[in-house]
C-alpha positions in Angstrom: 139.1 64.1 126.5 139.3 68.1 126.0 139.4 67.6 122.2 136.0 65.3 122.6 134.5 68.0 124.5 135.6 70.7 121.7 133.9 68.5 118.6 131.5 67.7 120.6 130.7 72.1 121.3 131.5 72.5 117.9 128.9 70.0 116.5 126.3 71.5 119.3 126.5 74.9 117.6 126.6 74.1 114.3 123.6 72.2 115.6 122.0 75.1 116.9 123.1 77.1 114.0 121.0 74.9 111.7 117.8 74.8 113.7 117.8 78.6 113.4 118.3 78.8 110.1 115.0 76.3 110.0 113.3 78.4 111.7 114.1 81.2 110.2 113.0 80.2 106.9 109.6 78.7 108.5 109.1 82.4 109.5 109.8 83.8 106.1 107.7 81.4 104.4 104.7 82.4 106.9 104.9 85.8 106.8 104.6 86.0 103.0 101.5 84.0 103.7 99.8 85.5 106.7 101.8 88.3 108.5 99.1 88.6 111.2 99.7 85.2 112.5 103.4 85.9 112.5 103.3 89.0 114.7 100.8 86.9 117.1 103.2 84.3 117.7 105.8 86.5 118.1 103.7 88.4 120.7 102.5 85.2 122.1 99.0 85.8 121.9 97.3 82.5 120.7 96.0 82.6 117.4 93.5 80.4 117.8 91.4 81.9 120.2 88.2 84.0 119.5 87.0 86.8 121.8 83.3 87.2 120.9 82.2 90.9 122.4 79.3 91.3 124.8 76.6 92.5 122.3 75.0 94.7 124.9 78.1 96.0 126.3 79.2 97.4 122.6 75.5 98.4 121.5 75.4 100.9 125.0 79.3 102.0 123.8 78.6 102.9 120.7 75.0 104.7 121.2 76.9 106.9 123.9 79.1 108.1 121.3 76.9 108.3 118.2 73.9 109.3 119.5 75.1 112.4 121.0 74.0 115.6 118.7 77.1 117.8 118.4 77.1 120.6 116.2 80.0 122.1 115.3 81.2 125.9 114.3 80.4 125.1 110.5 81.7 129.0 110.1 85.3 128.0 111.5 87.8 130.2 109.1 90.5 127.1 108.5 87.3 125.2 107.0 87.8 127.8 104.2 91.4 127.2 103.9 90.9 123.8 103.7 87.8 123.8 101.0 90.1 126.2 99.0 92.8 124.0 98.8 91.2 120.4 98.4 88.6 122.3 95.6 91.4 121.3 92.9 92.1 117.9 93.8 90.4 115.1 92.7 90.2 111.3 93.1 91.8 109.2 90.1 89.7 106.1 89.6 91.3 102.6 91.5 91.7 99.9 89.2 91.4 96.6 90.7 92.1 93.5 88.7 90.7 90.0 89.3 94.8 89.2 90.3 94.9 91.8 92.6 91.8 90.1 94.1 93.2 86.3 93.9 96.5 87.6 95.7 95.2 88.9 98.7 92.1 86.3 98.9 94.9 84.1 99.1 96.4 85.5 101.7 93.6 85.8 104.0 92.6 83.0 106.6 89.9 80.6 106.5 
């Protein structure tokens, strides 16, 4: 009877074992396609679901903060620092190739 009950643990966990490894792979395989929906499930939010914002609530959120005039000390001496030292650097042009585009289109949702 106790060797029954041995097989029967070991074929449990080798059981278990395999299921993970499933798993584990299904995880893989969906994070290379969408890591968003891999960090919601593993936060348990529901993917699925769409929160549509209140359009008045954000239009009287964002007109409190952008339509507020502030003017700043345009005299301020680390402004000068900083202009000195980004007056040598430059931008080197981004080259985006129609692959680059295909590979993360893919990866986007519907």
């Amino acid at each position: 009877m106790e060797e029954l009950k041995q097989r029967l643990q070991v074929k449990a966990s080798k059981l278990k074992r395999y299921e993970q490894r499933i798993e584990q792979y299904r995880v893989n395989r969906m994070y290379q396609q969408d890591q968003k929906r891999v960090y919601q499930e593993m936060s348990g939010k529901p993917g699925g679901e769409k929160v549509i914002p209140d359009a008045e609530k954000s239009v009287r959120f964002w007109s409190g903060i952008w339509d507020n005039d502030i003017h700043h000390n345009s005299k301020a001496e680390w402004l000068d620092d900083v202009r000195k030292e980004l007056k040598s650097m430059f931008q080197e042009n981004v080259g985006v190739t129609v692959e680059m585009m295909k590979s993360k289109v893919r990866k986007l949702p519907n």
